[in-house]
C-alpha distance (Angstrom), angle and dihedral (degrees) to the residues before:
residue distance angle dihedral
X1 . . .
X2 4.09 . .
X3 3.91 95.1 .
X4 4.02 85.9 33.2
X5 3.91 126.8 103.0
X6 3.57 119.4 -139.3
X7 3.70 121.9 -129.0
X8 4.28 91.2 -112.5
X9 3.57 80.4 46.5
X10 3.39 101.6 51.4
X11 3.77 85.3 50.5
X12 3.26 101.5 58.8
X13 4.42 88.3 46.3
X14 3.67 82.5 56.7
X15 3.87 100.2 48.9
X16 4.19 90.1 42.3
X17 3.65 89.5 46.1
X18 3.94 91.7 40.9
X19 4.16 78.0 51.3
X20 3.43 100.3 48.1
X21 4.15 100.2 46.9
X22 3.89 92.1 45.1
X23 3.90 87.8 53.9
X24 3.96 82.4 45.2
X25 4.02 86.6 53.1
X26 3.64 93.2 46.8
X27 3.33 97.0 59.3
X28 3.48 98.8 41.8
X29 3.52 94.0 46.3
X30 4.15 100.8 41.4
X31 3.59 117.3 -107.3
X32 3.62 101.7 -105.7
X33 3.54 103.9 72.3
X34 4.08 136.7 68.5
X35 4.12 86.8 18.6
X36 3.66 107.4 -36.4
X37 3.56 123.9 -98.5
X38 4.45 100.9 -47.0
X39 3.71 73.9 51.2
X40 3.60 95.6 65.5
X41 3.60 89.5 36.7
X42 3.95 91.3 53.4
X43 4.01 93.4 46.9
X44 3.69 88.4 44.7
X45 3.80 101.2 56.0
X46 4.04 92.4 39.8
X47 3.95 94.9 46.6
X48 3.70 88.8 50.2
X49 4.06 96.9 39.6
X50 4.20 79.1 48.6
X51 3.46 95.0 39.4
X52 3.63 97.9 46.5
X53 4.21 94.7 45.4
X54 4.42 94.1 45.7
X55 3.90 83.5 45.8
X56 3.73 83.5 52.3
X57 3.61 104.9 46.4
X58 4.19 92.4 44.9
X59 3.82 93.8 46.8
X60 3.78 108.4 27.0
X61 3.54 133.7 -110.2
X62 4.15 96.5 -100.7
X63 4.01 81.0 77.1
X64 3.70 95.0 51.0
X65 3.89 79.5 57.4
X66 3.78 84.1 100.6
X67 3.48 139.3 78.9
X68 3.71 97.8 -138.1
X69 3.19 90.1 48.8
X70 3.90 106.9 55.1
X71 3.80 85.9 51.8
X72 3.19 103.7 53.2
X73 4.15 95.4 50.8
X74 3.60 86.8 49.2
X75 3.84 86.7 54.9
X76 4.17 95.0 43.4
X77 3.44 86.0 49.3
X78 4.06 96.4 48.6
X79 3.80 89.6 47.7
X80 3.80 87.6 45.3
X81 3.68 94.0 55.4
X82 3.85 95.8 41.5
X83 3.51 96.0 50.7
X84 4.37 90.2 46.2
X85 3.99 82.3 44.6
X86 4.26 94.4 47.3
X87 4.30 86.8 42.4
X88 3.84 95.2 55.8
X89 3.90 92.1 40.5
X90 3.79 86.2 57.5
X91 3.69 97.2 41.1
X92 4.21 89.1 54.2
X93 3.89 80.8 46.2
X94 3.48 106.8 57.5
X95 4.28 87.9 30.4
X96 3.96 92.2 62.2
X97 3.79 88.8 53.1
């Protein structure tokens, strides 16, 4: 497997991606809301580790052979997470009023 990924490897991809697009959401989004900024960072890492295993189990690992590939379910499933996590925090908001 020299192009391949490993499944540890893949792992870690998915928890630096997860890293990297929740620090991308906090500072697009200011860090004061939805958790502050660890927040982000939290939600990141677990919606890629998440995003990255689900992808995994529906597609099959031979796919997540690839570089590419790894990274960029680690980033659908960061984004997916974020945007669950930033619905729900709206829905309590606009509930308590």
């Amino acid at each position: 497997m020299a192009d391949g990924v490993s499944f540890p490897m893949a792992l870690a991809l998915w928890a630096i991606t997860g890293l990297v697009v929740g620090l991308l959401f906090a500072l697009i989004m200011g860090t004061g809301k939805y958790g502050g900024f660890w927040g982000y960072v939290l939600l990141g890492t677990v919606g890629a580790l998440l995003g990255g295993l689900l992808i995994r189990v529906l597609v099959g690992a031979s796919l997540l052979n690839s570089w590419a590939f790894a990274i960029m379910a680690g980033a659908a499933g960061t984004v997916i997470l974020m945007v669950i996590a930033i619905m729900a925090r709206r829905r309590t908001a606009t509930t308590k009023t």
